[in-house]
C-alpha positions in Angstrom: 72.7 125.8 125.9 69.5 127.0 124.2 67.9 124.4 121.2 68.8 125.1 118.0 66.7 123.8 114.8 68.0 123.9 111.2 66.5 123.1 108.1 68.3 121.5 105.2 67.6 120.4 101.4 69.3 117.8 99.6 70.7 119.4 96.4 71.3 115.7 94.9 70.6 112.1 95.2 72.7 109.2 95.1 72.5 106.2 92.8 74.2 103.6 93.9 75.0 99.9 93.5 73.6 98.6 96.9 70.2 98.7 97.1 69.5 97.9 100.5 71.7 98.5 103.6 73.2 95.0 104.4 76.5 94.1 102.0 76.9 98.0 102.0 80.6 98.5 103.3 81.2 99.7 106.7 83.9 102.9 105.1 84.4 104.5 101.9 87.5 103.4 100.2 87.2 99.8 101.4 85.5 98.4 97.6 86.9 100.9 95.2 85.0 99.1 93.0 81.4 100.4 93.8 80.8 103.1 91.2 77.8 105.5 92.6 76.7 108.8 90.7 75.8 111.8 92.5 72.1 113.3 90.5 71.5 117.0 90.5 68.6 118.5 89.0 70.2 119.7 85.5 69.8 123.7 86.4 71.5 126.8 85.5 73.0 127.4 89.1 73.8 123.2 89.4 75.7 123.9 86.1 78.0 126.8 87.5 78.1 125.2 90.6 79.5 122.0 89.3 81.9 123.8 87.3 85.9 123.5 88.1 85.2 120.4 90.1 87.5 118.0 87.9 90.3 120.1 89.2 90.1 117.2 92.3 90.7 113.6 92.1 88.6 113.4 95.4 85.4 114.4 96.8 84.0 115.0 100.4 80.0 114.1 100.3 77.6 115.1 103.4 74.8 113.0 103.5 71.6 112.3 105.2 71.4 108.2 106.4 67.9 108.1 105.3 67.1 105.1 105.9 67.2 104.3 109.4 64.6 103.4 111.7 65.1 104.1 115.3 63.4 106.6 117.5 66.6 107.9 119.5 69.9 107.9 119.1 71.9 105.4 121.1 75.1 107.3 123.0 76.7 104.0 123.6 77.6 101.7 120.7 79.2 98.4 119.8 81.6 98.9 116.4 81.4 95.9 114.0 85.0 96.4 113.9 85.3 95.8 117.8 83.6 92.3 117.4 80.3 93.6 118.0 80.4 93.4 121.9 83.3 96.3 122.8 80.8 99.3 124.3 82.3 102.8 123.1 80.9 106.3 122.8 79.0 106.9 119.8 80.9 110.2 118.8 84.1 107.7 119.1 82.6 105.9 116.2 81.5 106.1 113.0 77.9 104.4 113.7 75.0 105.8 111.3 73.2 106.0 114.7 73.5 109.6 115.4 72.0 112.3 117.1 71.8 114.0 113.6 71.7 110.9 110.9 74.7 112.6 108.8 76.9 110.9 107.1 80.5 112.1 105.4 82.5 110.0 102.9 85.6 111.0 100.7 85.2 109.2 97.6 87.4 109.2 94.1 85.9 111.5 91.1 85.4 109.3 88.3 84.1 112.0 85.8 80.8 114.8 85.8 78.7 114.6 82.6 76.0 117.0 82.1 73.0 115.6 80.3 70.2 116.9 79.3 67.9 115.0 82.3 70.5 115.0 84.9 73.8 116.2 85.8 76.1 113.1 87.5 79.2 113.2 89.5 80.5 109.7 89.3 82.7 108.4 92.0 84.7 105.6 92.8 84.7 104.0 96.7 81.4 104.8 97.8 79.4 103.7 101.0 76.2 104.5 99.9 73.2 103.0 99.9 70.8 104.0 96.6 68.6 106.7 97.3 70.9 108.8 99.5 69.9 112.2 99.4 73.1 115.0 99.0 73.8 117.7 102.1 77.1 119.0 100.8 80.1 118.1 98.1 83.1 119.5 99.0 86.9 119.0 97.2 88.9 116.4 99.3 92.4 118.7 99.6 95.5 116.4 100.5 97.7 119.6 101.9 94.8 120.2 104.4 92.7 116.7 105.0 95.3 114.2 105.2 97.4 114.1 108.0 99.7 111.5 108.1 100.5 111.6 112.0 96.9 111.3 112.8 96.4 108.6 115.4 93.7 106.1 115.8 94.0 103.4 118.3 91.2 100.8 117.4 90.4 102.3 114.2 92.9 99.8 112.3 92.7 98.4 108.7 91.0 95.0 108.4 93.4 92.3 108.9 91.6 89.4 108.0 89.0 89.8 105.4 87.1 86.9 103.8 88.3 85.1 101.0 85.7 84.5 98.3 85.2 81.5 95.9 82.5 80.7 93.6 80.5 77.7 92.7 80.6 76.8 89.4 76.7 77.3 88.5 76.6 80.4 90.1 79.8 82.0 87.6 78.1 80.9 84.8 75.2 82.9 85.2 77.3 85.6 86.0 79.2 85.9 83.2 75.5 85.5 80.8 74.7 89.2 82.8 75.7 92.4 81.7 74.9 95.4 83.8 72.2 98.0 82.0 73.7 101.1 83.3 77.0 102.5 84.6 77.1 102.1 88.1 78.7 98.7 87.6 81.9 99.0 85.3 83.4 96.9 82.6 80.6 94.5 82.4 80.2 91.1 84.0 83.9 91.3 85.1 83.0 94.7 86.9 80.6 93.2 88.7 82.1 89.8 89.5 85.2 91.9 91.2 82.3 94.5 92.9 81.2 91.1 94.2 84.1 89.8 95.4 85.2 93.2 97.2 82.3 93.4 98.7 82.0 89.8 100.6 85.6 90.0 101.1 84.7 92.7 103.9 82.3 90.4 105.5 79.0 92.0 105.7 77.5 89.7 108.5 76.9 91.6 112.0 80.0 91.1 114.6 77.0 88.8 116.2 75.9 86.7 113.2 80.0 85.3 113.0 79.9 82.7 114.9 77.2 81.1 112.7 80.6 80.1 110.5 79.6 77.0 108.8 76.4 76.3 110.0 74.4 73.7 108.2 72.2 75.9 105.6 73.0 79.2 106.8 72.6 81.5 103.4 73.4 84.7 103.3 71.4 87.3 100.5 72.7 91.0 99.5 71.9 92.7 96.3 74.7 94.1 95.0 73.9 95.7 91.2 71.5 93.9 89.1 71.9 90.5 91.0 71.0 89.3 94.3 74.0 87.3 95.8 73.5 84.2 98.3 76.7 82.7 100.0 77.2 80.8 103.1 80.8 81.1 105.3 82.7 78.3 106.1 86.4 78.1 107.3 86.7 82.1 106.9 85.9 81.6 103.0 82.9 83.1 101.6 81.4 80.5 99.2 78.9 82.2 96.4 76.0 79.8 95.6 73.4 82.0 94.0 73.6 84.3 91.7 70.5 85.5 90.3 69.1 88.7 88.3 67.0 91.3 90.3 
C-alpha cells in the first residue's frame, strides 16, 4: 500500500478542568461533572458553522492527544481496565498510544455562546486534558450511533470504583474556594462533586494499586483551581490536601 500523508488544522481548542494528564478519566461520560468549553476563533464562517448545533444534546469531538511523548507507537498494550498486565492489540483498545495520536469522545452539549473574543461549545462528560487542540465536531445521532446490541467482551462498566472521604481540614478550605471561571459549575459544591467523581474512578496506574495503604504514599492531581493530594487505603480514597493552584 503506497504512504499516504495528510495535513490537518485544529479549528478549536479545548479548555478544560484537568490540567495535566494524570486524574484525567480514562472515557468520556464516566465524571459528567467535568465541564470543558470547546474555543473557536470568533469568525464569520465559525459563526455559520456553529449555527443549528443546539438541535443535539450530544456532540462527537476528534481530537489530536497532544500531549504525548513517545517516539513510536506501541501495537501491543496493557488496558488500565485489564489490571494493567493483560497484553491486547492496540486497535482493541482505546489507548492514546496510536499510530495517529487521535482521539474521539461523545460528550453532552451544555450550551454555545458567542462572545465577542471567542465562540464556546460547552460540554458536559469530557476526557480532555486543557489545551486539546479540535480535529472535527460532529452531532452525536442516537438512530444511527447507538446500538444497543453492540458487544464488547472486556470493555465492561467499572464495578468497583473508589469511595472517597474527606479530612476535615481539607473541606474547609474547599468550601472558602470559589471557581473564577465556568468550567467548574455551581461553585465550591461543583467542584467538591468534580472531585469526588473524579477519584472515585481511581486515577492510579493498574501498576501503582497495589501501593494500597502504604505508609505516606500521596497521591497529587489538579483538578480545577486546586491541586488534590489523597492517599488509598482499604479501597477508600482519603483527601488530605486541598490547596489553590
Amino acid at each position: 500500500m503506497p504512504s499516504q500523508t495528510f495535513s490537518m488544522d485544529a479549528i478549536a481548542t479545548i479548555r478544560s478542568c484537568y490540567s495535566q494528564r494524570f486524574g484525567i478519566p480514562r472515557q468520556p461520560g464516566l465524571v459528567d461533572s467535568a465541564v470543558a468549553a470547546i474555543e473557536f476563533e470568533p469568525t464569520r464562517d465559525n459563526e455559520l458553522a456553529l449555527r443549528d448545533l443546539g438541535s443535539f444534546s450530544h456532540l462527537w469531538v476528534v481530537f489530536v492527544f497532544h500531549s504525548q511523548h513517545y517516539t513510536r507507537f506501541k501495537p501491543l498494550v496493557q488496558p488500565p481496565r485489564l489490571g494493567g498486565k493483560t497484553t491486547m492489540g492496540v486497535y482493541a483498545t482505546r489507548s492514546p498510544n496510536r499510530p495517529n495520536p487521535i482521539g474521539l469522545s461523545v460528550v453532552a452539549l451544555r450550551e454555545v455562546t458567542f462572545d465577542k473574543d471567542l465562540f464556546r461549545v460547552y460540554v458536559d462528560g469530557g476526557d480532555f486534558l486543557d489545551g486539546t487542540p479540535v480535529l472535527d465536531i460532529k452531532p452525536y445521532v442516537p438512530f444511527i450511533d447507538a446500538i444497543p446490541d453492540a458487544r464488547s467482551d472486556w470493555a465492561t462498566p467499572l464495578q468497583d470504583g473508589l469511595e472517597v472521604a474527606w479530612k476535615t481540614e481539607a473541606l474547609q478550605i474547599l468550601d472558602k474556594i470559589e471557581p473564577d471561571d465556568n468550567l467548574v459549575a455551581s461553585g465550591s459544591l461543583g467542584l467538591k462533586s468534580l472531585i469526588e467523581q473524579t477519584l472515585a474512578q481511581d486515577p492510579r496506574p493498574a501498576h501503582e494499586r497495589s501501593k494500597d495503604g502504604k505508609q505516606g504514599q500521596l497521591w497529587g492531581v489538579m483538578i480545577g483551581p486546586v491541586d488534590v493530594r489523597f492517599k488509598v487505603e482499604g479501597g477508600v480514597a482519603i483527601i488530605e490536601v486541598v490547596e489553590p493552584k
